[in-house]
LOZARO-447986 format. One record per residue: residue number from 1; x, y, z of N, C-alpha, C in turn. Coordinates in Angstrom, 2 decimals. Layout:
<recs>
 pos   neast  nnorth     nup  caeast canorth    caup   ceast  cnorth     cup
 NUM       X       Y       Z       X       Y       Z       X       Y       Z
...
</recs>
This chain:
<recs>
 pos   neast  nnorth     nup  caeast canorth    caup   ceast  cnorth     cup
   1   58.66   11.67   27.93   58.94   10.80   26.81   57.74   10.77   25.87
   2   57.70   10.76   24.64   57.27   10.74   23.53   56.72    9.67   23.39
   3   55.48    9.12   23.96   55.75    7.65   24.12   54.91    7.00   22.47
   4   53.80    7.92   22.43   53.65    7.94   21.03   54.44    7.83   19.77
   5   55.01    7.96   19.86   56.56    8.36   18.45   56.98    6.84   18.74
   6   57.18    6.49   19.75   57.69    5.25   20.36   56.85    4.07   19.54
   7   55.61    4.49   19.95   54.59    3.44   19.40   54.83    3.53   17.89
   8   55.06    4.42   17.02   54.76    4.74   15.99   56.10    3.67   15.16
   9   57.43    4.25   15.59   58.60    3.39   15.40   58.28    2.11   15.77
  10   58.04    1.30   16.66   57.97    0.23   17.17   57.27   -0.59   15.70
  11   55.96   -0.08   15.62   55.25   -0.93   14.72   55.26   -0.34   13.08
  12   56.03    0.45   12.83   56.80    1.01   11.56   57.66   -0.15   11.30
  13   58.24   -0.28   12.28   59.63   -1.46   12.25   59.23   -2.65   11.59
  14   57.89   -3.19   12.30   56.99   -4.56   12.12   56.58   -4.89   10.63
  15   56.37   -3.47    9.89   55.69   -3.64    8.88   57.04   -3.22    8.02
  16   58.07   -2.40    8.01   59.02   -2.51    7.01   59.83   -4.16    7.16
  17   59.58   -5.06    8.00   60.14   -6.30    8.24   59.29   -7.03    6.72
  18   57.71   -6.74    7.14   57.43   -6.91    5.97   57.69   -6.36    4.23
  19   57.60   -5.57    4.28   58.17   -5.01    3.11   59.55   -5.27    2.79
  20   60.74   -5.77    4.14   62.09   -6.27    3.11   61.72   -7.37    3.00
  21   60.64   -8.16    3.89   60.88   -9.62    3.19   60.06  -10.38    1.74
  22   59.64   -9.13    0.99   59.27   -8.55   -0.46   57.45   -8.71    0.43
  23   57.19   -8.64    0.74   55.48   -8.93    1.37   54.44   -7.66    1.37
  24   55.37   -7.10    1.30   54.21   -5.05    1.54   55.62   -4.09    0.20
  25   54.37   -3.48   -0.04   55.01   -2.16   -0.77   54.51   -1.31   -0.26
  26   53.73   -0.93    0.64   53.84    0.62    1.11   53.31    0.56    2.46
  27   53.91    1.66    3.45   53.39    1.45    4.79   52.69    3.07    4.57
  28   51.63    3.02    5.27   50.99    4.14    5.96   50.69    4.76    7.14
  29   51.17    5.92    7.80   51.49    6.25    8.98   50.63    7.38    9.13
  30   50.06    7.69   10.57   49.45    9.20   11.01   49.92    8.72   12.48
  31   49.79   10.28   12.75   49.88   10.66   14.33   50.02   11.75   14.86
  32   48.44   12.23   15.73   48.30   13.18   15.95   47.99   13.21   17.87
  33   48.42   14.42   18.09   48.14   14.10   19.67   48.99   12.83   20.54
  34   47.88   12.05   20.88   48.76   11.22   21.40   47.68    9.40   20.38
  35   47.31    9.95   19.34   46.40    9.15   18.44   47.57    8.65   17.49
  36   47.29    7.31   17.15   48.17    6.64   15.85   47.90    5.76   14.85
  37   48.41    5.70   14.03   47.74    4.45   12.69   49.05    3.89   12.31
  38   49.57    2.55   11.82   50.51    2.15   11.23   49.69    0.75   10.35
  39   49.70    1.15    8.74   49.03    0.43    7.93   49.86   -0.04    6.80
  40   49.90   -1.46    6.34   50.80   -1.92    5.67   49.95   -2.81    4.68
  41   50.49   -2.79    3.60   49.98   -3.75    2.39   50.44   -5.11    2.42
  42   50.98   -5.81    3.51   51.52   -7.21    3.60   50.48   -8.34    3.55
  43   51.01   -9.32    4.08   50.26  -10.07    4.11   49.06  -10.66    5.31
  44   49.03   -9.34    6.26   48.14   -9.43    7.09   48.73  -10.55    8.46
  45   48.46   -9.74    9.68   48.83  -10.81   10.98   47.38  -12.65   10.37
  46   48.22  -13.27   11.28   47.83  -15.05   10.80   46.37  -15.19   11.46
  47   45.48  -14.88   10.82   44.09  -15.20   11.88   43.79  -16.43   11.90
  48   44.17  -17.36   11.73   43.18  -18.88   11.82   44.52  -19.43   12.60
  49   45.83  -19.01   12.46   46.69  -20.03   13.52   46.68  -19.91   15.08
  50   46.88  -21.11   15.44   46.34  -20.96   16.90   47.89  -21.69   17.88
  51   48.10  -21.53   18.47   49.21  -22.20   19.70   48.78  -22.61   21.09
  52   49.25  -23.88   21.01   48.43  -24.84   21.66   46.96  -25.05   22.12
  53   46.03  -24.85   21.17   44.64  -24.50   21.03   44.19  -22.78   21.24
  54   44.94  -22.11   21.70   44.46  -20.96   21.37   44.84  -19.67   20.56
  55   44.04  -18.75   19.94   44.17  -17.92   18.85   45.45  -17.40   18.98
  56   46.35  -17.44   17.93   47.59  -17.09   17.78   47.39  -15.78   18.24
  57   46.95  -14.76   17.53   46.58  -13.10   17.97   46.66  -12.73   19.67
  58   45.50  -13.92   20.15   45.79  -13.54   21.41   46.85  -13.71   21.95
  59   47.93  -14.57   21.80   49.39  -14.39   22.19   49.97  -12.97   22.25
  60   49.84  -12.36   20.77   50.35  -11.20   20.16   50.11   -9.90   20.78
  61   48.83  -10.14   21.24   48.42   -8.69   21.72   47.82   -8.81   23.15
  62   47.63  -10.11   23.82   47.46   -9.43   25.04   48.54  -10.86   26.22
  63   49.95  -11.08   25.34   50.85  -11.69   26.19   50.82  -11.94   27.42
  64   51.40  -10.34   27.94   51.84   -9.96   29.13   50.42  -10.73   29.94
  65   49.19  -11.32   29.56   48.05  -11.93   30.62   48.70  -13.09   30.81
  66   50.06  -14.24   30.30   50.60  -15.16   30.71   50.74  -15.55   32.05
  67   50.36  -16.81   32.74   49.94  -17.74   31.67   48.25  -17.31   31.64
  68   47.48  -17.63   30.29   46.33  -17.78   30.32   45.07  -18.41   31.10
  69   45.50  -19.16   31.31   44.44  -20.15   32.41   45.57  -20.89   33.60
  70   44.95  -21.08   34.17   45.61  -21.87   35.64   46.16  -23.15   35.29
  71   47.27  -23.46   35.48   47.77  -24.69   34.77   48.40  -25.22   33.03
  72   47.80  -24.06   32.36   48.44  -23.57   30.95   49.80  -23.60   30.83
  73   50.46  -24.49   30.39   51.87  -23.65   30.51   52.29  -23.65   28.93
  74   51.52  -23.03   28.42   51.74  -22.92   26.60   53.01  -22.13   26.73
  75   53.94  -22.03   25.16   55.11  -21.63   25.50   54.98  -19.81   25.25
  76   56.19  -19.38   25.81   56.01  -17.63   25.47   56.22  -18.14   24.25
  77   55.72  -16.87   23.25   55.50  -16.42   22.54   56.76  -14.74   21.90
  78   58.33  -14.54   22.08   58.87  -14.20   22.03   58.19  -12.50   21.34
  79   58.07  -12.56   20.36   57.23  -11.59   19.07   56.23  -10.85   19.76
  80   55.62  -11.37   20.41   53.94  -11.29   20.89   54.33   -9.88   22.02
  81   55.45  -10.48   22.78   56.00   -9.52   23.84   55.63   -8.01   23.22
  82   56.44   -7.35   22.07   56.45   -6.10   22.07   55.03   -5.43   21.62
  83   53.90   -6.30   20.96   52.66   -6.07   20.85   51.78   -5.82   21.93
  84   52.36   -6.78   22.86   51.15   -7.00   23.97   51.41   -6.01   24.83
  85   53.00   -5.29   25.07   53.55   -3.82   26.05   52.87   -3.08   25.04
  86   52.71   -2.60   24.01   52.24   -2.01   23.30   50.46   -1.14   23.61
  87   49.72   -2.95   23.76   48.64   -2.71   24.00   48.01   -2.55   25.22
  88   48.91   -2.91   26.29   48.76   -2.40   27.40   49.50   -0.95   27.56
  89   49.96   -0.21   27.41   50.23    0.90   26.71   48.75    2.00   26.47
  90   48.03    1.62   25.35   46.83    2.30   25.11   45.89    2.16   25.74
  91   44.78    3.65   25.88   43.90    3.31   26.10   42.64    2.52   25.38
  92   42.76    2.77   24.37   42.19    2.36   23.20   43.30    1.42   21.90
  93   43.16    0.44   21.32   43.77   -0.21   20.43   42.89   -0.82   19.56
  94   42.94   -0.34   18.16   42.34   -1.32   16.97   43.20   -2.09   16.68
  95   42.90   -3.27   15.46   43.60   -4.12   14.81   42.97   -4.47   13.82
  96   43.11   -4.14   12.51   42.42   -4.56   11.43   43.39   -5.22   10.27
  97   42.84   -6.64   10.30   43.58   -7.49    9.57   42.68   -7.89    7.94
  98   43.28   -7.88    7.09   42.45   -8.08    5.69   43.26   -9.52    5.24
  99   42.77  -10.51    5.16   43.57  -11.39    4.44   42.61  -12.11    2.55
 100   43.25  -12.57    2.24   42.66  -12.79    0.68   41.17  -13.17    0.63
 101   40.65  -14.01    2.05   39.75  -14.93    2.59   38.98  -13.89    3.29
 102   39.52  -13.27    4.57   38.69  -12.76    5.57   39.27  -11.36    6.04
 103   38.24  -10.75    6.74   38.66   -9.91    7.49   38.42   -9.92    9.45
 104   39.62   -9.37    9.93   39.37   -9.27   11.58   39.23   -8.17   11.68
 105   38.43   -7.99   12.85   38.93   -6.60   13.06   38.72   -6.91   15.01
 106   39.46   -6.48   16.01   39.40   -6.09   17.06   39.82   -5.39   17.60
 107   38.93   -5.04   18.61   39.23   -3.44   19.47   39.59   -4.31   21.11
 108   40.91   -3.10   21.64   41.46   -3.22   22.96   40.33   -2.04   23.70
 109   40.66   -2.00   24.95   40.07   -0.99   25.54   41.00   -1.22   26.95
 110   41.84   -0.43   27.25   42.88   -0.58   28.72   43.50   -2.14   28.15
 111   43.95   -2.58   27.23   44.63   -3.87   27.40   43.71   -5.20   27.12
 112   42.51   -4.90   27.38   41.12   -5.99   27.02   40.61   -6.07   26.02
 113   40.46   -6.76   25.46   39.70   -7.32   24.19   38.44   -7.11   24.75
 114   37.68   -5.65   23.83   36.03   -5.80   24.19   35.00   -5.88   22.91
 115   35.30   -6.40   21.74   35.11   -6.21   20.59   36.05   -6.92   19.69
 116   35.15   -8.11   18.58   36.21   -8.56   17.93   35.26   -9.28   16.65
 117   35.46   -8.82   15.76   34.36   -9.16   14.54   34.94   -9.74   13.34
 118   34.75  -10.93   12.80   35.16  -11.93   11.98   34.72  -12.06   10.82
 119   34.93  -12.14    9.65   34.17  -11.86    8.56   34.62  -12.91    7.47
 120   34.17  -13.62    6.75   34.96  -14.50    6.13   34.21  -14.20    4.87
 121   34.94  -13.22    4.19   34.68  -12.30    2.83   35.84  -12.68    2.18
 122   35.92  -12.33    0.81   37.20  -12.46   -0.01   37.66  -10.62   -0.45
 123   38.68  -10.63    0.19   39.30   -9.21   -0.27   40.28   -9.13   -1.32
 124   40.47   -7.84   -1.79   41.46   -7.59   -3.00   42.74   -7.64   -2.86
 125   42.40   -6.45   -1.48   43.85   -6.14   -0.69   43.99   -6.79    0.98
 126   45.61   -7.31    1.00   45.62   -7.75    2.60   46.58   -6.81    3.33
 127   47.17   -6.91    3.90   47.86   -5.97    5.35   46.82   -5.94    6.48
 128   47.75   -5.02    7.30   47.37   -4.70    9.02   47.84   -3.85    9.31
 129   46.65   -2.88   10.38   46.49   -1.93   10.34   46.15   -1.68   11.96
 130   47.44   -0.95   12.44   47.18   -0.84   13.90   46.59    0.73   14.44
 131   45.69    0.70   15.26   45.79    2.29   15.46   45.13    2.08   16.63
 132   45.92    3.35   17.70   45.30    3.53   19.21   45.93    4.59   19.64
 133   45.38    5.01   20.69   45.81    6.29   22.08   46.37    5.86   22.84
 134   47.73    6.39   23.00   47.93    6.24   24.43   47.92    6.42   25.31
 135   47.47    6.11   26.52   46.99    6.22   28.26   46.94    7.70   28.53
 136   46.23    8.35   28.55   46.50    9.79   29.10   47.56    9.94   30.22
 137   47.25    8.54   30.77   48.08    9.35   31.98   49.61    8.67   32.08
 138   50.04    8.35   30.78   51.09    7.62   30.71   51.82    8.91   29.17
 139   50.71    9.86   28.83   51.68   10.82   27.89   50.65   11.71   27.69
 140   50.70   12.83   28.39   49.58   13.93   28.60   50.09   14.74   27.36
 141   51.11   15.39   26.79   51.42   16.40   25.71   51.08   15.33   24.35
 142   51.43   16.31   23.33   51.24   15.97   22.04   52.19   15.59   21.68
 143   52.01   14.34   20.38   53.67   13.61   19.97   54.15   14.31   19.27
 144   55.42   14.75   18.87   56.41   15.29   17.98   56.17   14.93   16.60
 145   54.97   15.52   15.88   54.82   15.06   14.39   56.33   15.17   13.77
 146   56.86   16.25   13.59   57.80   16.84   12.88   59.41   15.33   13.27
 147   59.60   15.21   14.85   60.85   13.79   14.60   60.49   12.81   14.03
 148   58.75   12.25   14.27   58.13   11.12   13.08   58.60   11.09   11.59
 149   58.27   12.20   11.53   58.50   12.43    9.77   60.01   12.23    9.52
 150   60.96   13.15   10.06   61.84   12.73   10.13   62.76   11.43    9.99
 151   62.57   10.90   10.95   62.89    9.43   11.06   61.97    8.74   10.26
 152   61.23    8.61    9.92   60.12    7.80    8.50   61.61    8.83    7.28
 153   61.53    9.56    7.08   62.58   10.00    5.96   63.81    9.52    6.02
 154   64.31    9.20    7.11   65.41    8.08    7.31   65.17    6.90    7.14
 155   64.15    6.44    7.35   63.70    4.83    7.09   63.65    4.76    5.38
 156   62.93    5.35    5.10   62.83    5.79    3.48   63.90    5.79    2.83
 157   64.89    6.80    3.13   66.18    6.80    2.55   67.12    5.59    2.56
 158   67.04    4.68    3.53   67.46    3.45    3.80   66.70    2.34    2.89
 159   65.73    2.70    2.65   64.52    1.54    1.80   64.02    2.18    0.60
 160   64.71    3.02   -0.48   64.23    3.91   -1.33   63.14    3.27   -2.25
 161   63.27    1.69   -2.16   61.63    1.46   -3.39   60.38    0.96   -2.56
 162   60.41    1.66   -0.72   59.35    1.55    0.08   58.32    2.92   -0.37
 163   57.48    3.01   -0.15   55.57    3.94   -1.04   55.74    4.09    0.77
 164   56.16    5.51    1.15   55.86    5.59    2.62   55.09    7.09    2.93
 165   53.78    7.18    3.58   52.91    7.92    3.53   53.13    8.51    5.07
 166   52.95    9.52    5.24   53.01   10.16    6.86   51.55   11.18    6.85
 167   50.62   11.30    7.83   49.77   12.21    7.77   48.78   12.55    6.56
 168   48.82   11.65    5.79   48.42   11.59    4.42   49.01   12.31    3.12
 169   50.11   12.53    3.27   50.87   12.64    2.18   52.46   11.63    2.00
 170   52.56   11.36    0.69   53.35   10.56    0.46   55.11   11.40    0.69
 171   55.75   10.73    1.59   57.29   10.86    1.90   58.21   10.76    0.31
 172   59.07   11.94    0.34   60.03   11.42   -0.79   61.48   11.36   -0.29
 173   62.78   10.43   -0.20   63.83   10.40    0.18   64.50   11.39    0.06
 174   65.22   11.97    0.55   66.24   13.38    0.31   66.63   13.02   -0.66
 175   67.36   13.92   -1.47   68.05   13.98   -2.82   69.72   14.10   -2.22
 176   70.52   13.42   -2.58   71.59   13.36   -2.19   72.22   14.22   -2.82
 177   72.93   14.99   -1.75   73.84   16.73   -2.03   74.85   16.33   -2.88
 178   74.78   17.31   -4.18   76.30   17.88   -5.07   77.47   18.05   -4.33
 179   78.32   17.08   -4.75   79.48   17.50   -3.98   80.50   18.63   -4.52
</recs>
């Protein structure tokens, strides 16, 4: 299984959610090997909200550690689920969030938060920007650039005023055949 391509769709999905709900105009995609990026012009994951005292994010991305502390019984977090299989998934996981105010940025390493740097700058541009490897030993071959593109050209064609980039060149929708 392709598990990369997997990853790639999964959080393609996340960020065209943003873009229909008018929030992003363009997503940006690579993926090489078993390496990935999915980058969106939205409005960036929520860094300052927190659920039931703790950082919303950590819900998002490392769930599946539920419950958090002994006696915690904060509620699931429904959303958080497909992030946190995600990041247990890679061996490596970034997350770089830009919001109007600040920037995050944290790094996974096997599922762990070992790195996480806070910046409370004012930026131009916001979105989020995921990129990681997955497990060697969970997808030893290289991902299928060529069905990515593909299916991003189906997503496209479905969303024709989405700005959708693959490998660093910009996607254009098929031209619909002369009958």
């Amino acid at each position: 299984m392709d598990i990369t391509a997997q990853a790639v769709r999964a959080l393609t999905l996340y960020s065209l959610a943003e873009f229909q709900s008018g929030h992003a105009s363009t997503i940006r995609v690579s993926a090489d090997g078993t390496s990935f990026c999915v980058a969106d012009d939205g409005r960036g994951h929520a860094i300052a909200r927190t659920v039931t005292g703790s950082p919303y994010l950590q819900f998002i991305y490392t769930h599946l550690d539920y419950p958090f502390a002994v006696g915690e019984g904060s509620p699931v977090q429904l959303h958080g689920i497909g992030m946190s299989l995600l990041n247990a998934l890679c061996s490596e996981l970034s997350v770089n969030v830009q919001k109007t105010d600040a920037k995050l940025r944290m790094k996974y390493r096997d599922g762990h938060l070992c790195e996480e740097e806070h910046l409370d700058i004012p930026t131009e541009s916001t979105g989020t920007a995921v990129s990681g490897t997955i497990s060697p030993t969970l997808q030893r071959g290289q991902t299928n650039a060529e069905y990515i593109e593909q299916w991003l050209l189906n997503v496209l064609a479905s969303n024709p005023p989405l700005k959708l980039h693959f490998n660093g060149k910009e996607l254009h929708a098929p031209r619909p055949r002369a009958a």
